[in-house]
N, C-alpha and C positions, 0 to 999 in steps of 0.2 A: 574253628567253625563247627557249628551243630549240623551236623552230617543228619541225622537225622531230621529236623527240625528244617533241614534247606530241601530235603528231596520233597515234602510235606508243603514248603510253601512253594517249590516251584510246579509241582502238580498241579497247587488250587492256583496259581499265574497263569498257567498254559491251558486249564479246564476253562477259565475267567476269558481267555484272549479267543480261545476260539467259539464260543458262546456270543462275546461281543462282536468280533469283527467278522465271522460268518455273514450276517445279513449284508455287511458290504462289500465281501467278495464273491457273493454269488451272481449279480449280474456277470462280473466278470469271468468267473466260470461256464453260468453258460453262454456268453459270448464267444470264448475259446471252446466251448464244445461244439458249437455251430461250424464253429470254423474247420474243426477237425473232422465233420461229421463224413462217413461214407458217402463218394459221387453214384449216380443212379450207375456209371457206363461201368466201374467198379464192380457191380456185382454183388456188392455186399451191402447188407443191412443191419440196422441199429446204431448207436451209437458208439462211438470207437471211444472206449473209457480208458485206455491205457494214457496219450496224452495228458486226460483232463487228471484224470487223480497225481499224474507227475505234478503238474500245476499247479494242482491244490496242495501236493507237500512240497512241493519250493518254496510255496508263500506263507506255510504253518513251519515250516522251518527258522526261515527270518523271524516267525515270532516265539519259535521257541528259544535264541539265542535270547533274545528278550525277556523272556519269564525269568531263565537262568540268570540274567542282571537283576531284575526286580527281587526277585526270590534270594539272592546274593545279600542287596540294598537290605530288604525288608527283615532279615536272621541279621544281618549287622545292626540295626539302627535299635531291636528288641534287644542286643545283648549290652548295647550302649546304654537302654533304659531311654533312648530319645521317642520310644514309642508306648503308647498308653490306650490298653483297649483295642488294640488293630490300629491307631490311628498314630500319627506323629505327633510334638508335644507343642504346643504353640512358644517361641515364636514359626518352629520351623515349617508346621502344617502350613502359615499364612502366607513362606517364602514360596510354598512348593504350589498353592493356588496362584499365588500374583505370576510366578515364572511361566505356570500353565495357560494364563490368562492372554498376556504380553505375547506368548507365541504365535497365537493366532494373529500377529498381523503383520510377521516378520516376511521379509521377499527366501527364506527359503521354505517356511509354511505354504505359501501360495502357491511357488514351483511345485510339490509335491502335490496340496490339493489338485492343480490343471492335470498334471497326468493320471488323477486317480480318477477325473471324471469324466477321459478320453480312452476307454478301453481299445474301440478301435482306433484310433491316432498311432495308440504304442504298438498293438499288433500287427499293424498293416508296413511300420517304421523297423521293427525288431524283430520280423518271424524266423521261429527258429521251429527246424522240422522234428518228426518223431517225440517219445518219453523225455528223451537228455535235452531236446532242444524246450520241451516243454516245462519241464522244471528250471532250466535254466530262466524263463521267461518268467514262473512263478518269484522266482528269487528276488530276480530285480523288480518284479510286481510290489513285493514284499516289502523289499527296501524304502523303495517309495510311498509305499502307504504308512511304515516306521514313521518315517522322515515326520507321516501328515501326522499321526496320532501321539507320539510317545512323550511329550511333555503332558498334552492334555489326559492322559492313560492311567501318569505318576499322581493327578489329584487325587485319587485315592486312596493315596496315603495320608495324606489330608483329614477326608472325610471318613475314613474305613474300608483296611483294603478290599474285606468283605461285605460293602454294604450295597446292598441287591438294590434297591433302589435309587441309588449314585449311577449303577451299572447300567440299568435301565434307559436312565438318562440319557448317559454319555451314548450308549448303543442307539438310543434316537436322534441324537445330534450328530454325530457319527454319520450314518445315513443319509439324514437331510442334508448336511453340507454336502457330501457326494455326490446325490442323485437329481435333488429339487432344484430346478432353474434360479431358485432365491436363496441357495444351497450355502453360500459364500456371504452374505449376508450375515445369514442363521449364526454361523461360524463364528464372526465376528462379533456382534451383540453378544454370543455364550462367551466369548473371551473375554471381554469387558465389563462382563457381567461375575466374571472369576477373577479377574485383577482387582476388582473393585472388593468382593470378598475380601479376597487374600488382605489387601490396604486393611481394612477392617480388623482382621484380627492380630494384623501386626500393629497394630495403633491400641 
């Protein structure tokens, strides 16, 4: 293994994941800051940041195990020569779009989607007190939002794992499935819209 060449690509995975998935876990952050915020009879004021930053690294953690895979995948497939330019080599780029695609309409994609767009369902169901119980929250937060993203994540190997405008993309659909009432829709059409791809360049 390229020890150097893996810590290089799991940096730009991990700089790449929280860039993206940021805008989608910020409701959910400040949903959990609200929750943890000072009562007036308390005595104290401002916002109590020790919880919330637990939470946010429970759930940047879950995705740094992830980068460490990615960034693992991505040093093996360039020492195979199955990758060209950042990208994988067709047929396999077209496997990794149709699998990306097909995801999206599987019953454990959906499971993951409903809790990702129920912040309070899961905190009101799983509250756990103080920093430890906070990050332990972040974690399984994290999990589940893996579960919703990470087939659709790996097209980018695909199309380039550094191509800023794939990134874009995905960070805008990303979002709209999560948040937009027609969220789940969006989701679908992009997956169908990626299978059908993928078909294409394996034909």
């Amino acid at each position: 293994m390229d020890r150097p060449g893996f810590l290089a690509a799991l940096v730009m995975w991990q700089a790449m994941v929280v860039a993206m998935m940021t805008p989608t876990v910020l409701p959910w952050i400040v949903a959990y800051g609200r929750l943890t915020a000072p009562t007036p009879a308390s005595g104290e004021t401002g916002m109590v940041t020790g919880p919330m930053a637990a939470f946010t690294g429970g759930y940047f953690a879950i995705w740094l195990a992830y980068s460490a895979v990615a960034a693992f995948v991505q040093v093996s497939a360039r020492q195979a020569a199955w990758m060209e330019g950042g990208r994988l080599i067709m047929p396999l780029g077209g496997a990794v779009l149709l699998a990306s695609g097909l995801s999206q309409f599987t019953p454990f994609k959906q499971a993951c989607l409903t809790h990702c767009r129920n912040p309070l369902t899961y905190f009101l169901a799983n509250w756990r007190n103080g920093p430890v119980g906070g990050f332990r929250m972040g974690v399984v937060h994290g999990a589940y939002c893996l579960g919703c993203c990470w087939l659709v994540m790996l097209s980018g190997f695909a199309l380039g794992v550094m191509n800023l405008a794939w990134m874009a993309v995905l960070t805008a659909v990303l979002c709209v499935e999560q948040w937009a009432p027609w969220g789940v829709t969006v989701g679908r059409v992009f997956g169908a819209v990626l299978a059908i791809w993928g078909l294409a360049l394996l034909m």
